[in-house]
C-alpha positions as CSV (number, residue, x, y, z in Angstrom):
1,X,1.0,-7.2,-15.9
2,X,4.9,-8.0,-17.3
3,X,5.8,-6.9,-13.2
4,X,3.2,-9.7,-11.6
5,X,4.3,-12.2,-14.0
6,X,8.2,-11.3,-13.1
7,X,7.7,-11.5,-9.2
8,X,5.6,-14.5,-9.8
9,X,8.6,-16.1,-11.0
10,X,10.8,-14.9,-8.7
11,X,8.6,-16.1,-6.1
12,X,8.6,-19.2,-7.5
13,X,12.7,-19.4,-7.8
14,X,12.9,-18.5,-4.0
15,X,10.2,-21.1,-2.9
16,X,11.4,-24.1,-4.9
17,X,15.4,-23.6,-6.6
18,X,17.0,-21.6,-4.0
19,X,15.0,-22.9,-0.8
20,X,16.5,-26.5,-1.9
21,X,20.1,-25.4,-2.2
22,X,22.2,-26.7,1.2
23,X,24.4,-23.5,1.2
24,X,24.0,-20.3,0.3
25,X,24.9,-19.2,-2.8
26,X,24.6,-14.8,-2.4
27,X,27.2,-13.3,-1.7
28,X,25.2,-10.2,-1.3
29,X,22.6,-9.2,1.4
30,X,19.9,-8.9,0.5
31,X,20.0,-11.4,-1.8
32,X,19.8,-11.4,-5.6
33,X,16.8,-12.5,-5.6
34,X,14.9,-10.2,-3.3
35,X,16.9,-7.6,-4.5
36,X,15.4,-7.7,-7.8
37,X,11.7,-8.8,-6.2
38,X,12.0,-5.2,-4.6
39,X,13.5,-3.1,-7.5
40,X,10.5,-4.5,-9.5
41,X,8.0,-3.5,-6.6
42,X,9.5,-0.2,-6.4
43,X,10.1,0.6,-9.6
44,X,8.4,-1.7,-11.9
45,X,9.9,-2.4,-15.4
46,X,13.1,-0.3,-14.4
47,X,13.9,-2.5,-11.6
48,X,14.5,-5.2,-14.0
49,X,17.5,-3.3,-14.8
50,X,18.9,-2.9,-11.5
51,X,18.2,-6.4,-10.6
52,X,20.4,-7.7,-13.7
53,X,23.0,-5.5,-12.9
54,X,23.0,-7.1,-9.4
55,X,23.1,-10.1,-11.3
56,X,26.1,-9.5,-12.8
57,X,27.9,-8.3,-9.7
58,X,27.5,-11.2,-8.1
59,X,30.1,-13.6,-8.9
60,X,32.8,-15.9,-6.7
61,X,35.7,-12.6,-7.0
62,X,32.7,-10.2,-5.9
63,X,33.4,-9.3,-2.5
64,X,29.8,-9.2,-1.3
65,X,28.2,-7.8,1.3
66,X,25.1,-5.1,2.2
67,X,23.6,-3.7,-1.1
68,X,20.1,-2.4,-0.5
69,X,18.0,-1.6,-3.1
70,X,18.1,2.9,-3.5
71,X,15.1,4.4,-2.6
72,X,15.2,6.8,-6.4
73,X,16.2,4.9,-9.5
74,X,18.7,6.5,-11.3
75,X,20.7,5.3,-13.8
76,X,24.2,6.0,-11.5
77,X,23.3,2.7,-9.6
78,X,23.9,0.9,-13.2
79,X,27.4,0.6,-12.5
């Protein structure tokens, strides 16, 4: 219930903030956004976890670039 209502919003980000933004603003690929929409499909209330610490990765010094989301949580990929 807590995961719908969390992708729900995230679809709701990508479909109305970030679809009206004239550059983009990721420095990551995938981005932040669908990075954390697929931790949450894959691993529910734990991928809320990983998707913050994407979060917090992602800044203007952050160099960026391919960060998939792992296929097995663990909580290595919290650094």
């Amino acid at each position: 219930m807590i995961s719908r209502c969390l992708i729900a919003m995230i679809r709701f980000y990508q479909k109305t903030i970030s679809a009206r933004r004239p550059f983009r603003v990721c420095r990551f690929e995938p981005t932040c956004s669908a990075y954390m929409l697929t931790a949450i499909q894959r691993f529910g209330l734990k991928g809320v976890l990983l998707g913050i610490n994407r979060l917090l990765r992602c800044h203007p010094f952050a160099k960026g670039g391919y960060d998939p989301v792992p296929q097995k949580f663990t909580f290595h990929h919290l650094r």
